[in-house]
Backbone as ProteinMPNN parsed JSONL, in Angstrom:
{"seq_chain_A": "XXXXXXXXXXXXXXXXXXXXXXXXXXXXXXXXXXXXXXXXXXXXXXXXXXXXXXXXXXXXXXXXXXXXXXXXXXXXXXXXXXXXXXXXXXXXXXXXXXXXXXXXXXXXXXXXXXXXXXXXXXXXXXXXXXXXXXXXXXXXXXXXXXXXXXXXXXXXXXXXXXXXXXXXXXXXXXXXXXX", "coords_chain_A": {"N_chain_A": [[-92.146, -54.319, 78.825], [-90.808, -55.093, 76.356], [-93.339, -54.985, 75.124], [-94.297, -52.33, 75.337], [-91.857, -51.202, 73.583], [-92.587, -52.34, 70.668], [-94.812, -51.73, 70.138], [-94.947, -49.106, 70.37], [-93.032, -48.903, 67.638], [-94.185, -49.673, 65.89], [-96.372, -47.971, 65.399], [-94.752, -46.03, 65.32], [-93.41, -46.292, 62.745], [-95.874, -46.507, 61.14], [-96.579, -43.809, 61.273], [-94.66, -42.421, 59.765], [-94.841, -43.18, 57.362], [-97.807, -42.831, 56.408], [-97.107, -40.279, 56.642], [-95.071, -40.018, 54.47], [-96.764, -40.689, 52.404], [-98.54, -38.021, 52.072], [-96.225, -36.373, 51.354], [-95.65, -37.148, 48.672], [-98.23, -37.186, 47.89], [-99.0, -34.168, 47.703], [-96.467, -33.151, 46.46], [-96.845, -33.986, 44.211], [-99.569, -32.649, 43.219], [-98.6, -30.079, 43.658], [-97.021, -29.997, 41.359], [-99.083, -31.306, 39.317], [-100.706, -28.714, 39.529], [-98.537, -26.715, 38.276], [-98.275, -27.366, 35.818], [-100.58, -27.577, 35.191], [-100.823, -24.349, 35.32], [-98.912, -23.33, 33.175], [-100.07, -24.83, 31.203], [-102.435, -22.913, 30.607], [-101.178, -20.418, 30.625], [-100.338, -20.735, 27.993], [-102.28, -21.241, 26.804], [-103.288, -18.603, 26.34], [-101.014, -16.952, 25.707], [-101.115, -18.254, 22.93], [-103.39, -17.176, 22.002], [-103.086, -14.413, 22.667], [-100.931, -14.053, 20.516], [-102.804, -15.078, 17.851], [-104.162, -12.351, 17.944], [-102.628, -10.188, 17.53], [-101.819, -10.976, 15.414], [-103.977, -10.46, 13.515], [-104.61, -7.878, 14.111], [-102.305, -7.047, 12.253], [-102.781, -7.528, 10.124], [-102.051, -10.299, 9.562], [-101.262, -13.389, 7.765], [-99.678, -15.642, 8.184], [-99.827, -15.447, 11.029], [-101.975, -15.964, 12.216], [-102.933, -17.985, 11.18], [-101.464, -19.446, 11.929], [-102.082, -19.458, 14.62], [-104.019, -21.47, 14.799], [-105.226, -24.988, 13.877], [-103.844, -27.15, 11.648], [-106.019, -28.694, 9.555], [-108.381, -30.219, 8.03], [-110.52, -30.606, 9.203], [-110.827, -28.377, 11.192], [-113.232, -25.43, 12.409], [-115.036, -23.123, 11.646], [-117.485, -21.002, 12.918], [-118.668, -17.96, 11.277], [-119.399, -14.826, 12.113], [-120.706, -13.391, 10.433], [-122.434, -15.02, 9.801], [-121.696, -17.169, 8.106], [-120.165, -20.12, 7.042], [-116.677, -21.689, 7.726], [-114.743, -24.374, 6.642], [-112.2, -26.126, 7.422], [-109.116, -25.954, 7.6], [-107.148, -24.698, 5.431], [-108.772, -23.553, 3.748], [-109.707, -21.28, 5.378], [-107.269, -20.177, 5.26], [-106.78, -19.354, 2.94], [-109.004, -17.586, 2.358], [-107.874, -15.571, 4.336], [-105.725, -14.844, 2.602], [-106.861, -13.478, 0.494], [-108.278, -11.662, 1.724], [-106.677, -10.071, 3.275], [-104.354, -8.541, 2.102], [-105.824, -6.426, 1.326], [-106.725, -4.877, 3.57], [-106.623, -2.384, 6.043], [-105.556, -0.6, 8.897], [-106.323, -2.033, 10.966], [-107.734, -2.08, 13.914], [-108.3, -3.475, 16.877], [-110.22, -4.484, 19.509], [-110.331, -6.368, 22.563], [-112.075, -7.441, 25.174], [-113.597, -8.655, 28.607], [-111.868, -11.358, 28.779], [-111.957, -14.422, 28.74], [-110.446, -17.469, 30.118], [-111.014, -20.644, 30.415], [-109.307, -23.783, 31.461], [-110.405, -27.161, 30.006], [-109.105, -29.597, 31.625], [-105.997, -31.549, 30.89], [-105.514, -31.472, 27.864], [-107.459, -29.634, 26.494], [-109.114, -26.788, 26.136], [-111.284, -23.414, 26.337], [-111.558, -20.429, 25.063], [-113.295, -17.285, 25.581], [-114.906, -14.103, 24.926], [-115.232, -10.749, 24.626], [-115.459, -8.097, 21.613], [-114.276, -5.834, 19.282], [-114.145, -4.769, 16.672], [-112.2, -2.402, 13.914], [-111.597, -1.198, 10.596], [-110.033, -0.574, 7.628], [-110.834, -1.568, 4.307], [-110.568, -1.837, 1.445], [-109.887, 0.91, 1.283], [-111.831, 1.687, 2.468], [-114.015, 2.677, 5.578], [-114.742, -0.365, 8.033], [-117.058, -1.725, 10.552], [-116.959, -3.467, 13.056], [-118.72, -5.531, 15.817], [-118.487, -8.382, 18.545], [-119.186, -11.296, 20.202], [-116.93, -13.811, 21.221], [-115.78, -17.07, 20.921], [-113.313, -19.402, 21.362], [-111.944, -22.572, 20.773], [-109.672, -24.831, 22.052], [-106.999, -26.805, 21.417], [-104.443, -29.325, 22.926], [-102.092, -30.101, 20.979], [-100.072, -31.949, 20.1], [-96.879, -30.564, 21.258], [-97.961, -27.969, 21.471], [-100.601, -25.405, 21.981], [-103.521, -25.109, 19.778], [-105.838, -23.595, 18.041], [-108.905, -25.155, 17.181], [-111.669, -24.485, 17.099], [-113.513, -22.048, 16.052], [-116.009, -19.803, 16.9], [-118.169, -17.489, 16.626], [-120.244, -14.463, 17.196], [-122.591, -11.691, 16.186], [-122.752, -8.158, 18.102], [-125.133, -7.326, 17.906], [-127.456, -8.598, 16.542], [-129.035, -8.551, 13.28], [-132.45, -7.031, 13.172], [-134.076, -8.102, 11.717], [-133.903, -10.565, 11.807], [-134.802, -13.63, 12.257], [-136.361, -14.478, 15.835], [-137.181, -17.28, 17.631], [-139.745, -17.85, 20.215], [-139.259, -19.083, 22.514], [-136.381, -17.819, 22.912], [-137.169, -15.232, 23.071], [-137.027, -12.348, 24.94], [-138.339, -10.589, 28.184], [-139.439, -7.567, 29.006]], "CA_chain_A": [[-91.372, -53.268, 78.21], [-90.794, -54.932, 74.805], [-94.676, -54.929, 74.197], [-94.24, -51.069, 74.75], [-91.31, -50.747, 72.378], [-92.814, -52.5, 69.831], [-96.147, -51.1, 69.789], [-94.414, -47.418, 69.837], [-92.112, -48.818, 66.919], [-95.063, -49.593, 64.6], [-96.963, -46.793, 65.197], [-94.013, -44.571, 64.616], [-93.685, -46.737, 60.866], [-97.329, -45.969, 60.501], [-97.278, -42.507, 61.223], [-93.755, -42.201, 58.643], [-95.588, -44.159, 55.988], [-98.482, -41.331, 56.182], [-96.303, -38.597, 56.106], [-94.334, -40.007, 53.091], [-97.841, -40.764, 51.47], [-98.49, -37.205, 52.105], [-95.473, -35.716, 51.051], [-95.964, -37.591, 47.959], [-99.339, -36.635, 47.078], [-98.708, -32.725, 48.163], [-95.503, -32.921, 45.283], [-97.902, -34.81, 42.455], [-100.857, -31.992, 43.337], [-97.958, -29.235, 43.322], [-96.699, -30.353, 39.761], [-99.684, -30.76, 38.523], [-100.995, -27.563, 39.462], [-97.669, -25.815, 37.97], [-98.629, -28.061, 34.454], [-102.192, -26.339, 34.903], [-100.48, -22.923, 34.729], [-98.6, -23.183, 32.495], [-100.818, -24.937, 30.61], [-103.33, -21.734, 30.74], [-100.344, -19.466, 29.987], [-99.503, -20.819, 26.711], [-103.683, -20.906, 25.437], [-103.191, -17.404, 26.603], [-100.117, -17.073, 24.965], [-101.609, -18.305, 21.655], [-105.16, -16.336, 21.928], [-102.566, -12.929, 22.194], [-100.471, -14.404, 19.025], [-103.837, -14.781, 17.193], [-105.08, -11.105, 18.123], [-102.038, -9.643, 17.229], [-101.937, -11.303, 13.628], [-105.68, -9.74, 13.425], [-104.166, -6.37, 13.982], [-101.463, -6.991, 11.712], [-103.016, -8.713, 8.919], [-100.743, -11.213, 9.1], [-101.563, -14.162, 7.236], [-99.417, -16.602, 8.497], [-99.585, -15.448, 12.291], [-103.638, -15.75, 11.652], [-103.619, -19.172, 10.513], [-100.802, -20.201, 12.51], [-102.871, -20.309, 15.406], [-105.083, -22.575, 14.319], [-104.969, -26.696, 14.0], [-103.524, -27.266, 10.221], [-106.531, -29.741, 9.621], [-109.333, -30.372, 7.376], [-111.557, -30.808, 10.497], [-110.777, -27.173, 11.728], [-114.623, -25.525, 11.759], [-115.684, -21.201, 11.709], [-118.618, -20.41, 12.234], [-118.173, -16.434, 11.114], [-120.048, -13.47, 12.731], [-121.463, -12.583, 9.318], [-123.355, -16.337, 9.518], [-121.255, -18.088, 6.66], [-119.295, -21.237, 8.209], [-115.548, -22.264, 6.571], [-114.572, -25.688, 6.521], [-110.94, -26.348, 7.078], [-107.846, -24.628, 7.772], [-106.65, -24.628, 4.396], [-109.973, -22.515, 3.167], [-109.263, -20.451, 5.917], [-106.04, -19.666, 4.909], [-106.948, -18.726, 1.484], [-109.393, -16.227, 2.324], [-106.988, -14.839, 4.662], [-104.664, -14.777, 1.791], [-107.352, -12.847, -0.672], [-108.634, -10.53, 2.171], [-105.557, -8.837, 4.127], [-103.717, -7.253, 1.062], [-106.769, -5.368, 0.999], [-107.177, -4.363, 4.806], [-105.618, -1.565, 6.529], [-105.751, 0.15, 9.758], [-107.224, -2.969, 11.677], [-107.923, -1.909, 15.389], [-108.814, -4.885, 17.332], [-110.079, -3.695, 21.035], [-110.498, -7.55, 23.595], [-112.606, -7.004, 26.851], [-114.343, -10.028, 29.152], [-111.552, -12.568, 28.379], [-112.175, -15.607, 30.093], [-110.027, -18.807, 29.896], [-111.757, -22.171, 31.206], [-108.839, -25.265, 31.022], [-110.881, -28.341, 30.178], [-108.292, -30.877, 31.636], [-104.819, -31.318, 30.323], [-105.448, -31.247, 26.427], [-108.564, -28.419, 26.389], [-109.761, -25.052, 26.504], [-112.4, -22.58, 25.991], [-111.945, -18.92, 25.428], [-114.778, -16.583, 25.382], [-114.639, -12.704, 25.162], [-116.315, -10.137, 23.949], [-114.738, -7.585, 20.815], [-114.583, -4.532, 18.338], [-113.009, -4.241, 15.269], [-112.572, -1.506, 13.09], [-110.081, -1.39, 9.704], [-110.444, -0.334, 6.075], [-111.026, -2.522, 3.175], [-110.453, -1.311, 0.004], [-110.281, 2.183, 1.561], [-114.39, 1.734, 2.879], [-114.064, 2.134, 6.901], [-115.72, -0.985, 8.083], [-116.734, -2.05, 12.19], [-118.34, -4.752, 13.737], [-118.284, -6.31, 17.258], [-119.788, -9.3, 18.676], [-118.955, -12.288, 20.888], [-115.998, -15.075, 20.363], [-115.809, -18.469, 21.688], [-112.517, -20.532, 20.387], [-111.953, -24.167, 21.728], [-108.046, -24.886, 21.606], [-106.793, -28.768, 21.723], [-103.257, -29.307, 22.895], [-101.688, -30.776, 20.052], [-97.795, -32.379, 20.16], [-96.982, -29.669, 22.575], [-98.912, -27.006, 20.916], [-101.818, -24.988, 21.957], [-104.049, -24.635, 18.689], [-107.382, -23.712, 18.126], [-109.853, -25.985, 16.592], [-113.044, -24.554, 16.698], [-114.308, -20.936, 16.25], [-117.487, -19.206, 16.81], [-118.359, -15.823, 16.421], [-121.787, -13.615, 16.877], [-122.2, -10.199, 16.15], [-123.304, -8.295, 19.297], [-126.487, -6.876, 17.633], [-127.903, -9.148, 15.145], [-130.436, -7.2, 12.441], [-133.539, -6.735, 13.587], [-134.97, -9.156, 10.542], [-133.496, -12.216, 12.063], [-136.229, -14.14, 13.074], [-136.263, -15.202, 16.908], [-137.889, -18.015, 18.341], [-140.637, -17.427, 20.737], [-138.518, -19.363, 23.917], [-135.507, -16.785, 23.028], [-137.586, -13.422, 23.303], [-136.705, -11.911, 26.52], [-139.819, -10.049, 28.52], [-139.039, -6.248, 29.309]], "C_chain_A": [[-91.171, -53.536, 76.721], [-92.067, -55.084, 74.042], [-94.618, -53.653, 73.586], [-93.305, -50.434, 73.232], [-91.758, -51.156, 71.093], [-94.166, -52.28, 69.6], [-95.694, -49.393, 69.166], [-93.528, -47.226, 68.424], [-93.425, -49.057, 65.769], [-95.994, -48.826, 64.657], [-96.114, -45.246, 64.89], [-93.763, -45.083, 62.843], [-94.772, -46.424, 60.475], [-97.22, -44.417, 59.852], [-95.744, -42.229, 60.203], [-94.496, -42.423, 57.567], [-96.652, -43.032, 55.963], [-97.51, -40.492, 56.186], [-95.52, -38.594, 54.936], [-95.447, -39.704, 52.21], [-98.325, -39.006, 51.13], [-97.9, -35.913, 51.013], [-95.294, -36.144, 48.987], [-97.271, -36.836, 46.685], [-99.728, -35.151, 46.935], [-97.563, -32.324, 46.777], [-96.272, -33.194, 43.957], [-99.055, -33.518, 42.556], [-99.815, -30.543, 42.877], [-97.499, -29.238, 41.492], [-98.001, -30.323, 38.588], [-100.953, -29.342, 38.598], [-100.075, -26.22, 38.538], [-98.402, -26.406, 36.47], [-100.155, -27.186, 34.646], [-102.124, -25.018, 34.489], [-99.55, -22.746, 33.773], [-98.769, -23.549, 30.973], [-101.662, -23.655, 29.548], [-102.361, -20.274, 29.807], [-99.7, -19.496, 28.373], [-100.675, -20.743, 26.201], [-103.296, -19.641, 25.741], [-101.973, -16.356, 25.919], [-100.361, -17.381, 23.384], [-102.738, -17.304, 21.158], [-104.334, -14.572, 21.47], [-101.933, -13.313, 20.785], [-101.605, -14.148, 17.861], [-104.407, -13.403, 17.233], [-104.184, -10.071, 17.721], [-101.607, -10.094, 15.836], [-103.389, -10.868, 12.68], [-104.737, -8.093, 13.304], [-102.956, -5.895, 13.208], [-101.436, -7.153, 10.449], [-101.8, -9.195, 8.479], [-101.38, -12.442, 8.57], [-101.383, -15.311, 8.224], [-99.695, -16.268, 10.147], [-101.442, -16.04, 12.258], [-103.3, -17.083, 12.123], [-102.761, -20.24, 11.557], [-101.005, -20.841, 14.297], [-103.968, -21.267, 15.591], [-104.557, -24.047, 13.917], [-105.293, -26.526, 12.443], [-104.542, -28.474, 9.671], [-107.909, -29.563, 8.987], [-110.709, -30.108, 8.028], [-111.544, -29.28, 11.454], [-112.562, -26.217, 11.454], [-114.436, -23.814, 12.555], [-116.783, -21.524, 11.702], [-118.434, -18.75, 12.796], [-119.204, -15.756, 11.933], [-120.953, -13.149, 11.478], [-122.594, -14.349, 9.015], [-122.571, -17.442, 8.776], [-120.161, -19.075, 7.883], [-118.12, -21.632, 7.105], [-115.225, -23.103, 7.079], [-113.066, -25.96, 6.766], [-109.902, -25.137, 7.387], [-107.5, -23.96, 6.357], [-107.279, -23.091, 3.336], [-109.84, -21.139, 3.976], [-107.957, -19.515, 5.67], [-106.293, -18.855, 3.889], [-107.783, -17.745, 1.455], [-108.706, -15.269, 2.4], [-106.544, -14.119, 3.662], [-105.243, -13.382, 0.686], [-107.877, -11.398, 0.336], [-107.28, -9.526, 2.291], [-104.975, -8.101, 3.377], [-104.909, -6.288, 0.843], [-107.943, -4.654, 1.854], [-105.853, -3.747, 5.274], [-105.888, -1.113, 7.808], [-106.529, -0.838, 10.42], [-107.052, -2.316, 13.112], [-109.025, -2.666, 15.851], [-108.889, -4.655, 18.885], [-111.089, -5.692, 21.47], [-110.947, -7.186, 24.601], [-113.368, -8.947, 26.959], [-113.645, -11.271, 28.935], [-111.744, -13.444, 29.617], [-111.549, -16.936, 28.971], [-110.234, -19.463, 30.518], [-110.675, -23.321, 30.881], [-110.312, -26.082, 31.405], [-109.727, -29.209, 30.213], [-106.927, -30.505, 30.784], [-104.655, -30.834, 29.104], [-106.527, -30.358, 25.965], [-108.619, -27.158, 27.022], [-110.452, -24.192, 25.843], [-111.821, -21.166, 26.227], [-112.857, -18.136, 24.901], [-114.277, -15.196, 25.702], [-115.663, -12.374, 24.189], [-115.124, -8.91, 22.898], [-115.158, -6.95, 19.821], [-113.7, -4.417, 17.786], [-113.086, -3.15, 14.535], [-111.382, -1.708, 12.092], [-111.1, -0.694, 8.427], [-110.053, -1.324, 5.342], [-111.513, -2.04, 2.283], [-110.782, -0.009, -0.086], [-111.38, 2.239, 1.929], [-113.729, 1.441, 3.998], [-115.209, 0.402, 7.184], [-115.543, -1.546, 10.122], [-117.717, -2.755, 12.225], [-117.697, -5.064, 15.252], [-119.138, -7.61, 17.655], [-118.915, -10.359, 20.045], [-118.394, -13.167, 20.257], [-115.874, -16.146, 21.082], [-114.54, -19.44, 20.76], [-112.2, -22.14, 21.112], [-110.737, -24.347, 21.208], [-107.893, -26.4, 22.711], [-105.224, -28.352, 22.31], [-102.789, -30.585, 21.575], [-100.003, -31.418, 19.537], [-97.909, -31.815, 21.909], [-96.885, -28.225, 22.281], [-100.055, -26.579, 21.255], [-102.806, -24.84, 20.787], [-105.549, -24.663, 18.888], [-107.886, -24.44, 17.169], [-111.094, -26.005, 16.21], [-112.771, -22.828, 17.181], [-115.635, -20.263, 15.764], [-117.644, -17.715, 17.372], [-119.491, -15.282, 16.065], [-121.586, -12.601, 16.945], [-122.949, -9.517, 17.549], [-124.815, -7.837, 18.976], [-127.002, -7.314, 15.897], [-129.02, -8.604, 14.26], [-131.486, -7.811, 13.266], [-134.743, -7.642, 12.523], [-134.812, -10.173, 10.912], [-134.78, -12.598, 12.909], [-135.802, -14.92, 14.83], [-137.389, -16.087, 17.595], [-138.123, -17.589, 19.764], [-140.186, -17.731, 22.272], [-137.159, -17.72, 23.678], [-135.966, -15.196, 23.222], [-137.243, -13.482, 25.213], [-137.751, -10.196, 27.243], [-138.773, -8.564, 29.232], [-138.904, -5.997, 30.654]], "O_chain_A": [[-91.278, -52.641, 75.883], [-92.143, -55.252, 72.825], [-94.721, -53.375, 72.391], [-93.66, -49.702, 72.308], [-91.395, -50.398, 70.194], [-94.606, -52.843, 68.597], [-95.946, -48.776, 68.131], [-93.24, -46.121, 67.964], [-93.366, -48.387, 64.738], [-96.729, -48.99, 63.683], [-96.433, -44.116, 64.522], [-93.93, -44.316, 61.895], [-94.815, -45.984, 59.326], [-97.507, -43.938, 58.755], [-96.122, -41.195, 59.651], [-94.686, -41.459, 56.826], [-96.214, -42.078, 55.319], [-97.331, -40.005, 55.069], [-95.229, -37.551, 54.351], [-95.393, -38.784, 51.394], [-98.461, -38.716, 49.942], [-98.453, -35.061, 50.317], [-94.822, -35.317, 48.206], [-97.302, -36.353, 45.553], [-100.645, -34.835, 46.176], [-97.782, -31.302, 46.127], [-96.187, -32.588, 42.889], [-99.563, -33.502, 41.434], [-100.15, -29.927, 41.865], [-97.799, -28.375, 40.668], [-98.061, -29.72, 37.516], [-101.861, -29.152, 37.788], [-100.568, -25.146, 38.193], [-99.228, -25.603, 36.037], [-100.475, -26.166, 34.037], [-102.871, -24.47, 33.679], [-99.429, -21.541, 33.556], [-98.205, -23.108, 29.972], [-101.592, -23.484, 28.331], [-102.673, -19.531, 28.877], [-98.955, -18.717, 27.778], [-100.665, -20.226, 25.084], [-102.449, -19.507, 24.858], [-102.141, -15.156, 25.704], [-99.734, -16.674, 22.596], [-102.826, -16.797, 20.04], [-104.65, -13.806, 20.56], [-102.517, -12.805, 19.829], [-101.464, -13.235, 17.047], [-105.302, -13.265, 16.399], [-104.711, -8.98, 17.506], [-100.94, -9.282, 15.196], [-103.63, -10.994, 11.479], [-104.402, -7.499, 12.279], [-102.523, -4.747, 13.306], [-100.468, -7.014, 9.701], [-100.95, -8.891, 7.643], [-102.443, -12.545, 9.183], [-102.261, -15.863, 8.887], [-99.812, -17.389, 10.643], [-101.281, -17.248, 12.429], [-103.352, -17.355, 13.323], [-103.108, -21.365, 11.915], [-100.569, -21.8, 14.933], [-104.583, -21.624, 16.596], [-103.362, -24.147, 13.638], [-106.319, -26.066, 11.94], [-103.874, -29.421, 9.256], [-108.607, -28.679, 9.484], [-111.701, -29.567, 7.539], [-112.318, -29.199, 12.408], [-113.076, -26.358, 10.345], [-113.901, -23.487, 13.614], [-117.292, -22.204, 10.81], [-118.21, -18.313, 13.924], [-119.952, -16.563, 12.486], [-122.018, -12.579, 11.716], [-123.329, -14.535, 8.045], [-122.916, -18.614, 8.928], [-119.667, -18.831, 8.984], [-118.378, -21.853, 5.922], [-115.275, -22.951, 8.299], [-112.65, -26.011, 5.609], [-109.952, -23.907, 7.387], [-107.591, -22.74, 6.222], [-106.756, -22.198, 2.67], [-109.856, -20.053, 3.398], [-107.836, -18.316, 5.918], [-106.025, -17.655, 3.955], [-107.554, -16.872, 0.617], [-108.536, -14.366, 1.581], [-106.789, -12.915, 3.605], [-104.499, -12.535, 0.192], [-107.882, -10.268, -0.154], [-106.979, -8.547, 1.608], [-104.904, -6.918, 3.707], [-104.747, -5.341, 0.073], [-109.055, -4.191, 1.598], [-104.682, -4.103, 5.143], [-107.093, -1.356, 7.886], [-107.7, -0.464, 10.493], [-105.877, -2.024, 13.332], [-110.205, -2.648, 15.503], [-107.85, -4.622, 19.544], [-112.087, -6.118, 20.89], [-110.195, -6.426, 25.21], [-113.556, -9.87, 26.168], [-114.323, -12.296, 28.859], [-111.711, -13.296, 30.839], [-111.842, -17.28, 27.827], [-109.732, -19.246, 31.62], [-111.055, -23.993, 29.922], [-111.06, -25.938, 32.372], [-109.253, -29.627, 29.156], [-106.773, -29.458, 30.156], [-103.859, -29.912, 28.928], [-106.516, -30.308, 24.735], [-108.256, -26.702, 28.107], [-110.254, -24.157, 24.628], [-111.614, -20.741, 27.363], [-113.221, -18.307, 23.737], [-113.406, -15.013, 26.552], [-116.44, -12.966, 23.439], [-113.984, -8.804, 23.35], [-116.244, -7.238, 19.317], [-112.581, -4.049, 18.144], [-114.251, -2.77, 14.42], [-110.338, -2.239, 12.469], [-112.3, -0.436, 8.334], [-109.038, -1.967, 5.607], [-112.709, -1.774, 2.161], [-111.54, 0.472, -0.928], [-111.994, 3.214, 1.498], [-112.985, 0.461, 4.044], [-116.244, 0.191, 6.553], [-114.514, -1.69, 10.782], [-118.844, -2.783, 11.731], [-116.554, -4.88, 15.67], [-120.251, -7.851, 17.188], [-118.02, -9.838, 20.71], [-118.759, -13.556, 19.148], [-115.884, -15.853, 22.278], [-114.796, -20.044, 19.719], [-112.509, -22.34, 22.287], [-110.551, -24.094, 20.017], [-108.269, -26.827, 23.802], [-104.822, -27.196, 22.172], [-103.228, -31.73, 21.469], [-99.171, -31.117, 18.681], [-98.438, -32.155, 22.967], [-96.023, -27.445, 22.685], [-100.923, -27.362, 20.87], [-103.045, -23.652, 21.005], [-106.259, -25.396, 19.576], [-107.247, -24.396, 16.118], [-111.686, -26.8, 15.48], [-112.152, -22.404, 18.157], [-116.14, -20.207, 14.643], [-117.235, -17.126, 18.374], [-119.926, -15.412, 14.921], [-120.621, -12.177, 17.581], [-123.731, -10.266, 18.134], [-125.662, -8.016, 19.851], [-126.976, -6.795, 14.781], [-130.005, -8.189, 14.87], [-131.407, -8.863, 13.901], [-135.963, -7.718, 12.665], [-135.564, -11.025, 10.439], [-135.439, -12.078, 13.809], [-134.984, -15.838, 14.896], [-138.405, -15.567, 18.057], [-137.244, -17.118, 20.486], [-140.529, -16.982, 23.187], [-137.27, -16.718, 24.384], [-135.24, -14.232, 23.46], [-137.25, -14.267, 26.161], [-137.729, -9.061, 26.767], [-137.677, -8.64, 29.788], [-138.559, -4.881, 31.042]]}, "name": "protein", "num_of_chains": 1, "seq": "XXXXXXXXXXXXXXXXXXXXXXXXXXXXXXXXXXXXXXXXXXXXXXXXXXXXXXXXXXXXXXXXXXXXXXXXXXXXXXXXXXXXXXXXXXXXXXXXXXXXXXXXXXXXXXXXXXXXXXXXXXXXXXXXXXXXXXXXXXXXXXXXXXXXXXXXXXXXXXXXXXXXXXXXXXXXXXXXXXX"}
């Protein structure tokens, strides 16, 4: 009889000890699933900040989503690449007093977390505004890469193609695509 009780007494400590381990790793998977979304919700949260300082020409809302940092890298839609936040800024600064009527239309967003401190967003987009009274529109494809930074979302890298590049651009002979 005391083999039985003590066989039934360490298989009921076993089977506690799994169910703590359990209960354990079920709370750590819950948490960091909530840290994943809310993660997501704040690039998402920054990406609208940035799209609504586009449609505002706001300077500082512009720039303010972006990583204040030398190492910050564009490459533009029109080809030309800017270096830095700072440079960035200062365009900003010389364009927007002399844009009006920006309408900024977002389709295809897609947010990818890479891991705790990354993320990729990709969409597709159409602008239209005046500059210096001259309508002007373009659209194309955006790709921004946003670091967590303190406990800051910021972007760090943007890239931008237009969706129909001239017809002069030369394409390599792997990129043609057969009818």
């Amino acid at each position: 009889m005391k083999k039985f009780a003590f066989i039934s007494l360490i298989i009921l400590m076993l089977s506690l000890a799994a169910f703590g381990q359990k209960s354990k790793t079920s709370a750590a998977a819950k948490a960091s699933a909530a840290q994943a979304a809310a993660d997501e919700k704040a690039v998402r949260a920054t990406f609208e900040d940035l799209l609504t300082g586009i449609r505002e020409s706001n300077v500082d809302a512009v720039t303010g989503a972006y990583w204040n940092s030398p190492k910050t890298l564009y490459y533009n839609s029109n080809g030309s690449v800017t270096i830095g936040w700072e440079q960035d800024r200062k365009n900003r600064e010389a364009r927007y007093p002399r844009t009006s009527n920006v309408k900024l239309d977002v389709r295809n967003v897609n947010v990818m977390m890479l891991g705790s401190t990354g993320a990729v967003v990709a969409c597709q987009w159409k602008q239209t505004q005046d500059y210096d009274t001259n309508p002007e529109s373009a659209s194309g494809r955006m790709t921004l890469v946003f670091q967590k930074i303190g406990k800051d979302w910021k972007i760090i890298h943007l890239h931008t193609s237009p969706d129909n590049p001239p017809a002069t651009r030369p394409v390599l002979p792997s990129e043609k695509t057969t009818p």
